[in-house]
FIKOLZA-1660 file (N, C-alpha, C; in steps of 0.1 Angstrom, whole numbers, plus 5000, padded with zeros to 4 digits):
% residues 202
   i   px   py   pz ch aa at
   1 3798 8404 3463  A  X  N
   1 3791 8391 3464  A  X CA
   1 3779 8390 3454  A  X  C
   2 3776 8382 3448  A  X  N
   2 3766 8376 3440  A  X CA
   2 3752 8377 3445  A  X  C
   3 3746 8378 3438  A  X  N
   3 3732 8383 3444  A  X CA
   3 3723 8369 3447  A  X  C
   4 3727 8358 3446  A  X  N
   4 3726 8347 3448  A  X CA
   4 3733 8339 3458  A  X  C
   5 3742 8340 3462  A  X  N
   5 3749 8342 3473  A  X CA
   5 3748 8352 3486  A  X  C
   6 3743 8360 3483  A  X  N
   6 3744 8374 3494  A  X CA
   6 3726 8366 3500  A  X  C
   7 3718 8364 3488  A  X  N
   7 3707 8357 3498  A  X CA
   7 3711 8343 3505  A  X  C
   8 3720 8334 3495  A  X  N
   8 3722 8323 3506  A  X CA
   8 3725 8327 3521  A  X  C
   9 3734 8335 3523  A  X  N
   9 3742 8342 3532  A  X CA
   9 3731 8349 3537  A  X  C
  10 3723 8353 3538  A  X  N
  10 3713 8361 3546  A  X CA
  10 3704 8347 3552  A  X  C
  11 3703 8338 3544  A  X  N
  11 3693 8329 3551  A  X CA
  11 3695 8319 3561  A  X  C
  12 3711 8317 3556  A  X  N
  12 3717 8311 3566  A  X CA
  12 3721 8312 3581  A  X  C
  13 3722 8330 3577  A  X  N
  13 3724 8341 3592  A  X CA
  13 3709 8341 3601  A  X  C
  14 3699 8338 3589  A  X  N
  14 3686 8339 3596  A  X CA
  14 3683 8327 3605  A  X  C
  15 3688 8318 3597  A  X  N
  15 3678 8300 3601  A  X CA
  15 3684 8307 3622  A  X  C
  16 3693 8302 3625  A  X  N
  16 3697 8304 3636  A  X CA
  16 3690 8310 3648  A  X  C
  17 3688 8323 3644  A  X  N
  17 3683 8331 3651  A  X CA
  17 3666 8328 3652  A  X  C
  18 3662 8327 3639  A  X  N
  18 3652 8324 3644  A  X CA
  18 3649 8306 3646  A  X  C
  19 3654 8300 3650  A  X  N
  19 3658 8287 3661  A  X CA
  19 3654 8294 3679  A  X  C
  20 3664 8300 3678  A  X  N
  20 3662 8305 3689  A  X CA
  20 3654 8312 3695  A  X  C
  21 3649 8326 3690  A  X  N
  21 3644 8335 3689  A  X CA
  21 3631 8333 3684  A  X  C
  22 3630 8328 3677  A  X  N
  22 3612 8329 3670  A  X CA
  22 3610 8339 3658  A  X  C
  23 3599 8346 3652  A  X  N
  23 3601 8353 3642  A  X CA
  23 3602 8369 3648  A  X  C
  24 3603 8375 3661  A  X  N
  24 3605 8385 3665  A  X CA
  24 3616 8391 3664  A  X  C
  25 3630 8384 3656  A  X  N
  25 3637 8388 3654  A  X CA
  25 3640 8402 3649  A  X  C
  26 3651 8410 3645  A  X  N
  26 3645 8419 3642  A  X CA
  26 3657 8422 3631  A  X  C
  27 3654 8429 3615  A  X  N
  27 3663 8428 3604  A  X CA
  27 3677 8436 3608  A  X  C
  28 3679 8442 3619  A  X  N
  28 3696 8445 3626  A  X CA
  28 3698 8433 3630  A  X  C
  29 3691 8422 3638  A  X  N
  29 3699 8414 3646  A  X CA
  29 3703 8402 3632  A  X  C
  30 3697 8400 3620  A  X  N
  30 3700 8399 3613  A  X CA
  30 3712 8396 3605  A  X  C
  31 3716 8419 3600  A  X  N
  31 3720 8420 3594  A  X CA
  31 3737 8419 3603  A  X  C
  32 3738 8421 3617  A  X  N
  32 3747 8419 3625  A  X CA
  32 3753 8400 3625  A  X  C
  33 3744 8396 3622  A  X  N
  33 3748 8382 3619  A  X CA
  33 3754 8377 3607  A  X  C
  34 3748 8385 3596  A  X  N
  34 3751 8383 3583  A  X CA
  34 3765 8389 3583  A  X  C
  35 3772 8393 3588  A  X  N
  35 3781 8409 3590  A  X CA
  35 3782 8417 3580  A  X  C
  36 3766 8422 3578  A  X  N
  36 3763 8431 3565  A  X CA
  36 3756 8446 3572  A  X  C
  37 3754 8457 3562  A  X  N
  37 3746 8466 3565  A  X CA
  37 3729 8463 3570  A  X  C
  38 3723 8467 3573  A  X  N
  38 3708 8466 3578  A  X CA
  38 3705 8468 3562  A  X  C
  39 3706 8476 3552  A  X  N
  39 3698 8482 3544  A  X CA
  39 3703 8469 3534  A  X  C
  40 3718 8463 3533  A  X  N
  40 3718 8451 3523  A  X CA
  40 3707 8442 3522  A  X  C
  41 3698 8438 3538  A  X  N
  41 3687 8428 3533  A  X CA
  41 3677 8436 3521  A  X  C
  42 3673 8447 3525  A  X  N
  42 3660 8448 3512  A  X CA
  42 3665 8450 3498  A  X  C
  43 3680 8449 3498  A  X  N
  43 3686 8450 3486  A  X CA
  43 3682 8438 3481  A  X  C
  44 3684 8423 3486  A  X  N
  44 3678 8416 3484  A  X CA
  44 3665 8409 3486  A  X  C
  45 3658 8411 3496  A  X  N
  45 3645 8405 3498  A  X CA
  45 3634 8419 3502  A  X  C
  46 3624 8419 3494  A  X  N
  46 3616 8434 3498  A  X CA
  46 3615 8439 3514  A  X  C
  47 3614 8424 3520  A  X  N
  47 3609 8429 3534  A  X CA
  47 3610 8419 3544  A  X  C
  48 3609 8421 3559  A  X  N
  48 3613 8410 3565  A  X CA
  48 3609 8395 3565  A  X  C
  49 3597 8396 3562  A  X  N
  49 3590 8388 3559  A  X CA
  49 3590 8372 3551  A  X  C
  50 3598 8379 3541  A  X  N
  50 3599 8376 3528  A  X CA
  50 3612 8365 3529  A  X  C
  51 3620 8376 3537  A  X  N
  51 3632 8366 3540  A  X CA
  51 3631 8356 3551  A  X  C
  52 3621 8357 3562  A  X  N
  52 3617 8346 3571  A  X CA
  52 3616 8332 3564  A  X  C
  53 3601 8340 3554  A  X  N
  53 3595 8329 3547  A  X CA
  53 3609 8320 3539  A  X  C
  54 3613 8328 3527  A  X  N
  54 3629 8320 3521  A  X CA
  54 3638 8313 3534  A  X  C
  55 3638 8315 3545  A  X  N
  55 3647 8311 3555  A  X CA
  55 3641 8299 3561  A  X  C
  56 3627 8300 3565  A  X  N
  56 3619 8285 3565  A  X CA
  56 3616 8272 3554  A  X  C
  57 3619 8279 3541  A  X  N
  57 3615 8269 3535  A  X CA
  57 3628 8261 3530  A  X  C
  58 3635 8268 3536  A  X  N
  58 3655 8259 3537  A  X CA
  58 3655 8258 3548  A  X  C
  59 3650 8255 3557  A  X  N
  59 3649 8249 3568  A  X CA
  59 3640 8238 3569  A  X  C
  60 3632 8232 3560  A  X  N
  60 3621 8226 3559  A  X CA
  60 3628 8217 3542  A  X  C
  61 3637 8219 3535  A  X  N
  61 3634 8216 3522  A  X CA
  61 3635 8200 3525  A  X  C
  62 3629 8189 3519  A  X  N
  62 3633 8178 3522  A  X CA
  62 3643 8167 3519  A  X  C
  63 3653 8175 3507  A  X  N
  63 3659 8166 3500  A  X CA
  63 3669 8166 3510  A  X  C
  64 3679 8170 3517  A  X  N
  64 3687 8164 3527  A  X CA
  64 3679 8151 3530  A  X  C
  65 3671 8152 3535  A  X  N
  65 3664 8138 3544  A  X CA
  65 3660 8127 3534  A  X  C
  66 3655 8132 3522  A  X  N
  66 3649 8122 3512  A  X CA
  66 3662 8117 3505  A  X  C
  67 3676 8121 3506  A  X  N
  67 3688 8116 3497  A  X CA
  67 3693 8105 3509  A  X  C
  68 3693 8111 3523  A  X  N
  68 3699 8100 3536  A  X CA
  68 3695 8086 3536  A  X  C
  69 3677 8091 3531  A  X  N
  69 3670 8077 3528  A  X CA
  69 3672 8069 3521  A  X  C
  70 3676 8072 3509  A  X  N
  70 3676 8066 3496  A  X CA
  70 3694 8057 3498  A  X  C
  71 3697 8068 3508  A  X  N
  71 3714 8057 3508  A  X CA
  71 3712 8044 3519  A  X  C
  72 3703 8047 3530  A  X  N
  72 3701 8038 3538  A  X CA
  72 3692 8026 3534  A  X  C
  73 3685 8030 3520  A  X  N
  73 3676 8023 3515  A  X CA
  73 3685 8005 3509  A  X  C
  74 3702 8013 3512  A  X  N
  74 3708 8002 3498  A  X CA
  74 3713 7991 3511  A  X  C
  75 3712 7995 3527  A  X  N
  75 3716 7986 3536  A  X CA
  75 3708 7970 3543  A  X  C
  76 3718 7964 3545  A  X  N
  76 3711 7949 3551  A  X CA
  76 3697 7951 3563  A  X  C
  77 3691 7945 3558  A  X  N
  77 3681 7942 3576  A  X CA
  77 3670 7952 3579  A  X  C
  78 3659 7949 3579  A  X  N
  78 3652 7956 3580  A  X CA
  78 3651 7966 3593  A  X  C
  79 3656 7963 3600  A  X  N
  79 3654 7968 3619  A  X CA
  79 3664 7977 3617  A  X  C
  80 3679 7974 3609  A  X  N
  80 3687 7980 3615  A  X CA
  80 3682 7998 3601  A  X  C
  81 3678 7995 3587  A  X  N
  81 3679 8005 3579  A  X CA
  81 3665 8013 3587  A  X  C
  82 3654 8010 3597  A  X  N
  82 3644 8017 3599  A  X CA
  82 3651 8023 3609  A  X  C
  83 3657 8019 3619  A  X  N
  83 3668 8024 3633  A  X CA
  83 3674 8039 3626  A  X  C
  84 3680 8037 3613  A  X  N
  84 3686 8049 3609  A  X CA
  84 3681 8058 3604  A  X  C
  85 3669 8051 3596  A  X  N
  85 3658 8063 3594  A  X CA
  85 3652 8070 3605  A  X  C
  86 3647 8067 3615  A  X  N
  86 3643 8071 3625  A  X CA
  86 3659 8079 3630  A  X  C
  87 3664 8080 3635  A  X  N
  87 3677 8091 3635  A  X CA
  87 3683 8100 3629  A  X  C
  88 3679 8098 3613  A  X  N
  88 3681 8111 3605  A  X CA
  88 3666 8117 3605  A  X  C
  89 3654 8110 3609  A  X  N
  89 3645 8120 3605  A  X CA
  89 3641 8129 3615  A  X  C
  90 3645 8119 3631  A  X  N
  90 3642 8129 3641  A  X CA
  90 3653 8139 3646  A  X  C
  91 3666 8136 3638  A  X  N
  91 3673 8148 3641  A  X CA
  91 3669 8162 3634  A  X  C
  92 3662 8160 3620  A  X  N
  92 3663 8173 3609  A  X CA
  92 3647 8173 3620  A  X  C
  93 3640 8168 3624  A  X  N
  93 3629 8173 3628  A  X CA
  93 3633 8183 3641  A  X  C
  94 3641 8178 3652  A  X  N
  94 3646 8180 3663  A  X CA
  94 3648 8196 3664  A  X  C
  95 3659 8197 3652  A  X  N
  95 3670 8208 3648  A  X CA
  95 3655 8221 3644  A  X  C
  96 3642 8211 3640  A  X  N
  96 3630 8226 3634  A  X CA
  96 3622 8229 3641  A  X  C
  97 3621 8221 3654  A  X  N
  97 3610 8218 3663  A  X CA
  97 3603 8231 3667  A  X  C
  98 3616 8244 3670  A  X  N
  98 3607 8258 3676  A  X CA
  98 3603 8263 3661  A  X  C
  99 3609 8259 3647  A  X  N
  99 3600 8263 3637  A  X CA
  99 3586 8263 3635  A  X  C
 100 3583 8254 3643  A  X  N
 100 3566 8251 3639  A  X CA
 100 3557 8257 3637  A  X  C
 101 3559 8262 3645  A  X  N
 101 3550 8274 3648  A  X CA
 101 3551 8288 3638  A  X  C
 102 3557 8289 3637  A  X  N
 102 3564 8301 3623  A  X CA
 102 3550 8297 3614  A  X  C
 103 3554 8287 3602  A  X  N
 103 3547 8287 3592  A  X CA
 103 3530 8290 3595  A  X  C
 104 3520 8286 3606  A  X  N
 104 3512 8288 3606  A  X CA
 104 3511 8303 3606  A  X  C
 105 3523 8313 3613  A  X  N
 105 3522 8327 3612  A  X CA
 105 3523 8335 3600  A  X  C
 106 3534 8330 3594  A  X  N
 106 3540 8337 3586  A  X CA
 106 3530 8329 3571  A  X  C
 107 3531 8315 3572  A  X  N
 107 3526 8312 3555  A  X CA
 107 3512 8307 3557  A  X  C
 108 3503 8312 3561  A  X  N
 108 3487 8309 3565  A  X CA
 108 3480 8316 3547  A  X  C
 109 3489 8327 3540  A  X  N
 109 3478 8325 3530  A  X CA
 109 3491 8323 3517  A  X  C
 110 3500 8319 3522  A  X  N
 110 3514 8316 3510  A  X CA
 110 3510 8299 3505  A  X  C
 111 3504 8301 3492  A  X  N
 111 3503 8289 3488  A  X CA
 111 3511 8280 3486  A  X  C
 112 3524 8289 3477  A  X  N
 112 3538 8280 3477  A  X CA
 112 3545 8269 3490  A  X  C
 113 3542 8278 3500  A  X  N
 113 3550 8269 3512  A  X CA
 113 3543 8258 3512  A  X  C
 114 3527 8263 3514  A  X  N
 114 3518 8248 3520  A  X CA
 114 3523 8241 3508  A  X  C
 115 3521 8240 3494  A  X  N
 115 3526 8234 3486  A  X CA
 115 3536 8225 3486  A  X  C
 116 3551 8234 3490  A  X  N
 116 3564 8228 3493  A  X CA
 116 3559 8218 3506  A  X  C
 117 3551 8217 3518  A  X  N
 117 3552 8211 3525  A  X CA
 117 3545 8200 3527  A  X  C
 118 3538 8199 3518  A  X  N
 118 3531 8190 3513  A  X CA
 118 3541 8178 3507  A  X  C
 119 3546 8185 3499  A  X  N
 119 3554 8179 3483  A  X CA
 119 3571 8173 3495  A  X  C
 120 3572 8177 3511  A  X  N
 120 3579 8171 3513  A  X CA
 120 3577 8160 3521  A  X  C
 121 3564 8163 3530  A  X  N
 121 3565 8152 3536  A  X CA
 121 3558 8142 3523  A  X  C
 122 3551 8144 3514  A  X  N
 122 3549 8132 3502  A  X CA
 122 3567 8124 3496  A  X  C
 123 3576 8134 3496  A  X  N
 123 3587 8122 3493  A  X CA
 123 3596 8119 3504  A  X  C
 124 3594 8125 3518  A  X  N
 124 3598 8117 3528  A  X CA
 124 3592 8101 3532  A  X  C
 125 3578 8101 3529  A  X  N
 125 3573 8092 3526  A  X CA
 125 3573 8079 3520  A  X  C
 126 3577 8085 3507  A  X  N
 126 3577 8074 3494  A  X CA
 126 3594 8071 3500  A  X  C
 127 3604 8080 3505  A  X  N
 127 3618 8077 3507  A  X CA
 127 3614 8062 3516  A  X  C
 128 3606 8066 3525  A  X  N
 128 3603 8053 3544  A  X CA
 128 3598 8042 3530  A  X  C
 129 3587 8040 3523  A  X  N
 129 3580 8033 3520  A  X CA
 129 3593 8025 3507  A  X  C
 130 3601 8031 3502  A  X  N
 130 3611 8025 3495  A  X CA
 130 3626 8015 3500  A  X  C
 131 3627 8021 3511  A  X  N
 131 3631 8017 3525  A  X CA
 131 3626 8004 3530  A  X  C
 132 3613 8005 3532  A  X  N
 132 3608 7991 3537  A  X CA
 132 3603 7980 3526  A  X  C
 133 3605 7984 3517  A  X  N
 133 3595 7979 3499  A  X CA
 133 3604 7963 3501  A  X  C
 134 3618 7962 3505  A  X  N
 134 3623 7949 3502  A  X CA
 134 3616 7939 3513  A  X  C
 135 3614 7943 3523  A  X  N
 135 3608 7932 3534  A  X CA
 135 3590 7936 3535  A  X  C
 136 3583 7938 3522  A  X  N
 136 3568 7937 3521  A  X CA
 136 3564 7928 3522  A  X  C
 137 3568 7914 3517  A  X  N
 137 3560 7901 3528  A  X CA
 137 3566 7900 3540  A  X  C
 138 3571 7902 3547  A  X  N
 138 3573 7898 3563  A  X CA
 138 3564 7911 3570  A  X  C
 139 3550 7920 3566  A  X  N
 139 3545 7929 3573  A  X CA
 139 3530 7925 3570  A  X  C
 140 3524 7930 3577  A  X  N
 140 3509 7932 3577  A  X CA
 140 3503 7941 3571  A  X  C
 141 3511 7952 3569  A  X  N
 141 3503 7965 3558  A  X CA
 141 3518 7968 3555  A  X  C
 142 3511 7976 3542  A  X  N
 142 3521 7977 3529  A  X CA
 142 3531 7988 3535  A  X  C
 143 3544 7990 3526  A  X  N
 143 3553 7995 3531  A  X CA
 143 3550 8012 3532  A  X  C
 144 3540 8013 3522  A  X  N
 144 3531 8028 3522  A  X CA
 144 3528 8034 3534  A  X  C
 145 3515 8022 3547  A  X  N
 145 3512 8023 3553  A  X CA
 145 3519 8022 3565  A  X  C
 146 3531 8014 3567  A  X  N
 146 3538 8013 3575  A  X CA
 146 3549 8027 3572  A  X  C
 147 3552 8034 3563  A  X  N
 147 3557 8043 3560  A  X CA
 147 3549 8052 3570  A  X  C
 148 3539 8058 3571  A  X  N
 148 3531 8067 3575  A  X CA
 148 3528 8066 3588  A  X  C
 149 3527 8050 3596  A  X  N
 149 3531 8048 3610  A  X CA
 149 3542 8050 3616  A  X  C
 150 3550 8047 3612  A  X  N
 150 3565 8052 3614  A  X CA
 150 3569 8068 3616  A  X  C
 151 3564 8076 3605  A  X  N
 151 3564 8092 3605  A  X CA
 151 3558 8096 3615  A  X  C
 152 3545 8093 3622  A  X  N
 152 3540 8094 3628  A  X CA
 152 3543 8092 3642  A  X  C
 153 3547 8080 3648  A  X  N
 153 3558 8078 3658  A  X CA
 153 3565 8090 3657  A  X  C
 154 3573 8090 3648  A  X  N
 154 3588 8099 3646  A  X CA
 154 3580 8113 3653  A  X  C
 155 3573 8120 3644  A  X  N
 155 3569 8133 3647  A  X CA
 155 3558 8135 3664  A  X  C
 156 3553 8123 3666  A  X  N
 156 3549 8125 3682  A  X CA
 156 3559 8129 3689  A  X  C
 157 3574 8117 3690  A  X  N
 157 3582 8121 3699  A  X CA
 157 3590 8132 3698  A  X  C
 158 3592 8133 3690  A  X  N
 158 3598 8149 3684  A  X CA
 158 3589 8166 3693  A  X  C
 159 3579 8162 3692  A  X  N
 159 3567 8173 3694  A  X CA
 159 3560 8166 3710  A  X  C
 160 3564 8156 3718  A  X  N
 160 3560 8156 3729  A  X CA
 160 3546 8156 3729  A  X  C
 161 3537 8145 3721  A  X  N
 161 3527 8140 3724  A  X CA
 161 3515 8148 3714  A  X  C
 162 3523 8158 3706  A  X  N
 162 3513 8170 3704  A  X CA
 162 3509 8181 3714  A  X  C
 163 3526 8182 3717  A  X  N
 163 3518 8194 3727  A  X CA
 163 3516 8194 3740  A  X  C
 164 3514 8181 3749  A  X  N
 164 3516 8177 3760  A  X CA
 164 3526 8183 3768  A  X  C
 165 3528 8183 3779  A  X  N
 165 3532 8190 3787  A  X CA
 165 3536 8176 3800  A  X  C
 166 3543 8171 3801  A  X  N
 166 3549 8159 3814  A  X CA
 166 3534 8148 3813  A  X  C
 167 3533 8144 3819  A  X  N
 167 3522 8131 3823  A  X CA
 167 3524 8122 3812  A  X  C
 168 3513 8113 3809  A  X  N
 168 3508 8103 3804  A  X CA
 168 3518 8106 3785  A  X  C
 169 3510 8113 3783  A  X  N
 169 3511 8119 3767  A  X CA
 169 3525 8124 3767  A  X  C
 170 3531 8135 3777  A  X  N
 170 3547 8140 3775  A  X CA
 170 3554 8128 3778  A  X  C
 171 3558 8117 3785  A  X  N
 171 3569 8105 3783  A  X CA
 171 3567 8103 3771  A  X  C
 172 3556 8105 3764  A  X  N
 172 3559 8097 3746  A  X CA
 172 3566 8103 3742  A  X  C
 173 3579 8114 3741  A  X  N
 173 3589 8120 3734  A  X CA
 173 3602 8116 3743  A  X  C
 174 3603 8104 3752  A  X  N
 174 3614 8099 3758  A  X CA
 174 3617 8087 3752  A  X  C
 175 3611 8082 3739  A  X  N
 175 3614 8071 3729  A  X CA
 175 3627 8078 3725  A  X  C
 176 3633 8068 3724  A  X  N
 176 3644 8067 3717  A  X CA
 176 3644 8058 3701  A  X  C
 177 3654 8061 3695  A  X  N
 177 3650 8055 3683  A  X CA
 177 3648 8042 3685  A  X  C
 178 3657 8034 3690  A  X  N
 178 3651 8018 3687  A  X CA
 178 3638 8014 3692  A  X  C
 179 3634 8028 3706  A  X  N
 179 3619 8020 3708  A  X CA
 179 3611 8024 3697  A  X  C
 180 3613 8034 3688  A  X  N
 180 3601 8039 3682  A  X CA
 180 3600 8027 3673  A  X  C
 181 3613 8021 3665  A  X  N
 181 3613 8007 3654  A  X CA
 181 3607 7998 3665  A  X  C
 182 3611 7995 3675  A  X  N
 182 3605 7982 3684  A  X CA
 182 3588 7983 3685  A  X  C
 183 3587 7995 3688  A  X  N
 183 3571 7998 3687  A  X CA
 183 3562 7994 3677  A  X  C
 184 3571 7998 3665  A  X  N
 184 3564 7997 3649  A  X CA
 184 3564 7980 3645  A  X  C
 185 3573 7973 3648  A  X  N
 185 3578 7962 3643  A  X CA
 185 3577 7953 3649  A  X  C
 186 3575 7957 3666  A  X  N
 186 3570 7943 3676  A  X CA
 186 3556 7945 3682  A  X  C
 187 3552 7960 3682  A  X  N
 187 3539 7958 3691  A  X CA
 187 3544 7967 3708  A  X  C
 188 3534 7966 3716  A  X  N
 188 3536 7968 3728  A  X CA
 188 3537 7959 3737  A  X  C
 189 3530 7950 3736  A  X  N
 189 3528 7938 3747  A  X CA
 189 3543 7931 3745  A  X  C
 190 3543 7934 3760  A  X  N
 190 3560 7927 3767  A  X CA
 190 3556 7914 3768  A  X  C
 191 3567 7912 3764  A  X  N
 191 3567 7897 3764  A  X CA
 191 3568 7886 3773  A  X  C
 192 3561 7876 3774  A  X  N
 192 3555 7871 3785  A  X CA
 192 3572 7860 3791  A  X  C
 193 3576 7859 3803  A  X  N
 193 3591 7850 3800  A  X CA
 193 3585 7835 3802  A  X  C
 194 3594 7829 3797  A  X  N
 194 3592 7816 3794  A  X CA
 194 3589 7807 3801  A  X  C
 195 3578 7800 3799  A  X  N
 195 3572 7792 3808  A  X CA
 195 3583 7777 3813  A  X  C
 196 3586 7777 3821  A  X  N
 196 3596 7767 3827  A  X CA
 196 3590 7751 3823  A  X  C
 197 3597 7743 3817  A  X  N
 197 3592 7726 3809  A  X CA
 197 3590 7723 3818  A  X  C
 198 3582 7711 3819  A  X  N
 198 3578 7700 3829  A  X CA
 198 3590 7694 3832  A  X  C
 199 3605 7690 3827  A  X  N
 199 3617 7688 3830  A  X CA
 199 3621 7694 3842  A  X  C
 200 3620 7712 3843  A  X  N
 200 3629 7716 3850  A  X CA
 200 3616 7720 3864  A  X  C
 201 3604 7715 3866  A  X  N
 201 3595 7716 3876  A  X CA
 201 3602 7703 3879  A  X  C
 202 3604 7688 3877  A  X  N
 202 3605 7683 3885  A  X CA
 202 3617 7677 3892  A  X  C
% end
């Protein structure tokens, strides 16, 4: 196998486990996944480490999500192309959710990741904000800024409030996609029902 391949193939054996598992995994449980020798990883990656970090940052890369966008970009109706953004974004979020925590461990002085993670949510961004660019007069702030409200929704309910635990703050990750667009696009205030005409009072 290709030495370019033999790491795809290791990273892919990794993402998984550590899904599950967290970064405690250990380079047998690995290389038993990979169905390789233990010693093939440092053939290619110096150290465990090394390959976590390569394994998070294809777990994180954005362009899956930034290409879904740009195709939903080409559909009718504003409600229904935000509906689907909100569905591709909170699934790839969903699917990294026990990731989170990783990068602060592992890439706290790795400039490249912070970099990469920067550089993705900046074009997951510009993807929402190109998304919404055709219906910029029918909103109150630009499709920029409604881009970054939207993300924002998306990633509360994903992460349960920031962190919350049941009460007030944990129901905010029981949105479902259309309330998260209903939220963005109508407000909260329920709407009051119809005041009955002076016809049908008398």
């Amino acid at each position: 196998m290709a030495p370019d391949d033999r790491r795809a193939a290791l990273i892919a054996a990794t993402l998984p486990l550590l899904r599950e598992h967290g970064t405690a995994i250990s380079t047998r449980q690995i290389a038993e996944a990979a169905g390789v020798a233990e010693g093939t990883i440092f053939g290619v990656f110096p150290d465990k480490a090394s390959l976590l970090r390569a394994a998070l940052m294809s777990a994180f890369d954005p362009q899956p999500a930034v290409d879904a966008l740009a195709a939903i970009a080409t559909k009718a109706g504003l409600r229904t192309r935000l509906r689907e953004a909100v569905t591709t974004l909170r699934t790839g979020m969903c699917a990294n959710a026990n990731l989170m925590a990783a990068p602060r461990e592992l890439m706290a002085e790795d400039a490249e990741f912070r970099e990469r993670m920067i550089d993705g949510r900046s074009r997951m961004l510009a993807g929402l904000a190109a998304l919404i660019e055709p219906d910029r007069d029918r909103l109150r702030r630009s499709p920029e800024a409604t881009a970054q409200l939207l993300l924002l929704l998306i990633v509360a309910s994903v992460h349960r409030g920031f962190g919350q635990q049941g009460g007030e703050f944990g129901e905010f990750g029981e949105m479902d996609d259309e309330e998260i667009v209903s939220d963005l696009l109508d407000g909260l205030l329920v709407r009051p029902s119809p005041t009955p005409s002076t016809e049908s009072l008398s």
